[in-house]
TORKOL-4160 file (C-alpha; in steps of 0.2 Angstrom, whole numbers, padded with zeros to 4 digits, m for minus):
88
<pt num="1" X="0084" Y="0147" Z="0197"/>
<pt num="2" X="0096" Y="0133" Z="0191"/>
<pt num="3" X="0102" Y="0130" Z="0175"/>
<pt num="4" X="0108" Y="0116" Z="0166"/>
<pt num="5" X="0121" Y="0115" Z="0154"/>
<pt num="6" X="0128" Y="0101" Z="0142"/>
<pt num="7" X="0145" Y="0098" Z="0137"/>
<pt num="8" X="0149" Y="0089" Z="0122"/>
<pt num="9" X="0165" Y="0080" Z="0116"/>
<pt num="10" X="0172" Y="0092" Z="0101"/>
<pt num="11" X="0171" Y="0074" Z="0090"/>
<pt num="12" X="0152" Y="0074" Z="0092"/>
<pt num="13" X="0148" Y="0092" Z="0090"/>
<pt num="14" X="0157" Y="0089" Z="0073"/>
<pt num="15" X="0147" Y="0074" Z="0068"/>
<pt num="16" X="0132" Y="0087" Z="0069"/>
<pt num="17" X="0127" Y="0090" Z="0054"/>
<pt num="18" X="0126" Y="0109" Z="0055"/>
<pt num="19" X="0137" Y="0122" Z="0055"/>
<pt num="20" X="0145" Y="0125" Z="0072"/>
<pt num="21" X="0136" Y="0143" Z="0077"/>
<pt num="22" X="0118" Y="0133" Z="0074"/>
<pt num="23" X="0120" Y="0118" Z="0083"/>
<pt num="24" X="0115" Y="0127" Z="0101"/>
<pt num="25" X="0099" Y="0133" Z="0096"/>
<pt num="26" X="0095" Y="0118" Z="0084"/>
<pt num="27" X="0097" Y="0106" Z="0102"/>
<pt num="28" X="0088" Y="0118" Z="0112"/>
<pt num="29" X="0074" Y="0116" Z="0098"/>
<pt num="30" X="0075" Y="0095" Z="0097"/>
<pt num="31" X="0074" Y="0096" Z="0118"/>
<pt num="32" X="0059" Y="0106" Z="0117"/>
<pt num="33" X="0051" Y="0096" Z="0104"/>
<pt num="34" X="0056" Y="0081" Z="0110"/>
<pt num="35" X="0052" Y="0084" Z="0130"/>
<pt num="36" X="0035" Y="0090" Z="0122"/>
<pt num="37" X="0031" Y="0074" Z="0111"/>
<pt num="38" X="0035" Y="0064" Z="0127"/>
<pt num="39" X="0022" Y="0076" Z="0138"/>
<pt num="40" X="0036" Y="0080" Z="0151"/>
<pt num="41" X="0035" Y="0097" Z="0147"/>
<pt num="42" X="0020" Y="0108" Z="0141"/>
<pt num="43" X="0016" Y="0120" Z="0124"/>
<pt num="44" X="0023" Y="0135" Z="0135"/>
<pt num="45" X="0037" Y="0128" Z="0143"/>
<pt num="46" X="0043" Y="0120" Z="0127"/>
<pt num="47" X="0041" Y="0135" Z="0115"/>
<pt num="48" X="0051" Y="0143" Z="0129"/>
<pt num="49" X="0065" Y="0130" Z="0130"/>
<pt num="50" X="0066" Y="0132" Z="0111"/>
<pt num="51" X="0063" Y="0151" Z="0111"/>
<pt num="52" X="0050" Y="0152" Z="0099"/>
<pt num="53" X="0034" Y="0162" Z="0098"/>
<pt num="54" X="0019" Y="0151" Z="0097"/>
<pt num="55" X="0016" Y="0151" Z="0081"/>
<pt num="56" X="0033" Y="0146" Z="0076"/>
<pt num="57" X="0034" Y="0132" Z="0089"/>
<pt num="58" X="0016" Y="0127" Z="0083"/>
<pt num="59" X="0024" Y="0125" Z="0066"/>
<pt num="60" X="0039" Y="0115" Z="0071"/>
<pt num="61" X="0030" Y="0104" Z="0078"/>
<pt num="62" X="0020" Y="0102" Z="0061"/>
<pt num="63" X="0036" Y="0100" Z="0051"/>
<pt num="64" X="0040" Y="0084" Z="0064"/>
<pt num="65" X="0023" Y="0079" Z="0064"/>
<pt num="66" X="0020" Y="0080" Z="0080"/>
<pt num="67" X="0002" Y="0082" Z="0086"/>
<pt num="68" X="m0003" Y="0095" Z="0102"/>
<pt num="69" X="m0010" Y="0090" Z="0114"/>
<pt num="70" X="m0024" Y="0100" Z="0121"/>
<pt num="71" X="m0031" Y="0101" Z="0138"/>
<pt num="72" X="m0046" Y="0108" Z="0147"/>
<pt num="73" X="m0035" Y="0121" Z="0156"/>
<pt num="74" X="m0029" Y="0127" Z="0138"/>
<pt num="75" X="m0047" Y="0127" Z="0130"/>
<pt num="76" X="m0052" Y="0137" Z="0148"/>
<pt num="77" X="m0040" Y="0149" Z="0144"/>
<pt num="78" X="m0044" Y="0150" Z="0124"/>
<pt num="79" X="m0063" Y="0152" Z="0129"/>
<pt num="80" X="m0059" Y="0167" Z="0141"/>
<pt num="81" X="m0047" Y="0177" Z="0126"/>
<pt num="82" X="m0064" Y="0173" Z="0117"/>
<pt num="83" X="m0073" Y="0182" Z="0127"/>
<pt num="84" X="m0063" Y="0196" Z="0131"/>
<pt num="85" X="m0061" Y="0199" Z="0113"/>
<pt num="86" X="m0081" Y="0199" Z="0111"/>
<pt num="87" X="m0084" Y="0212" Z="0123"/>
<pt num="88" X="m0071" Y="0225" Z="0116"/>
């Protein structure tokens, strides 16, 4: 699988606004959040990219207002948990 990675000029990693040992994690969470609010990635993906459960990424994207979107395949696969959880 490829991978990707970013190299920043040391004078903008200090205009960051965070302490140096958070700024990885903090970008990995705008990319994810951001990549999500423009539909080019999905809920999954994007909580992966930010490595966040789902609840956590769901709150995240409450705190930046940020609405989910949500399709018929997640419903489908909302309605079959349901189920499953009925019959136990």
């Amino acid at each position: 699988m490829p991978k990707i990675g970013v190299e920043l000029p040391e004078d903008l990693v200090d205009a960051i606004k965070l302490p140096f040992q958070e700024v990885p994690m903090r970008l990995r969470k705008e990319l994810a959040v951001r990549l999500y609010e423009k539909r080019l990635l999905g809920f999954g993906k994007a909580r992966q990219l930010a490595e966040m459960s789902k609840w956590e990424f769901q709150r995240l994207l409450g705190d930046e207002r940020i609405l989910r979107s949500y399709d018929s395949e997640e419903l489908e696969k909302d309605i079959e948990s349901l189920q499953e959880l009925e019959s136990e």
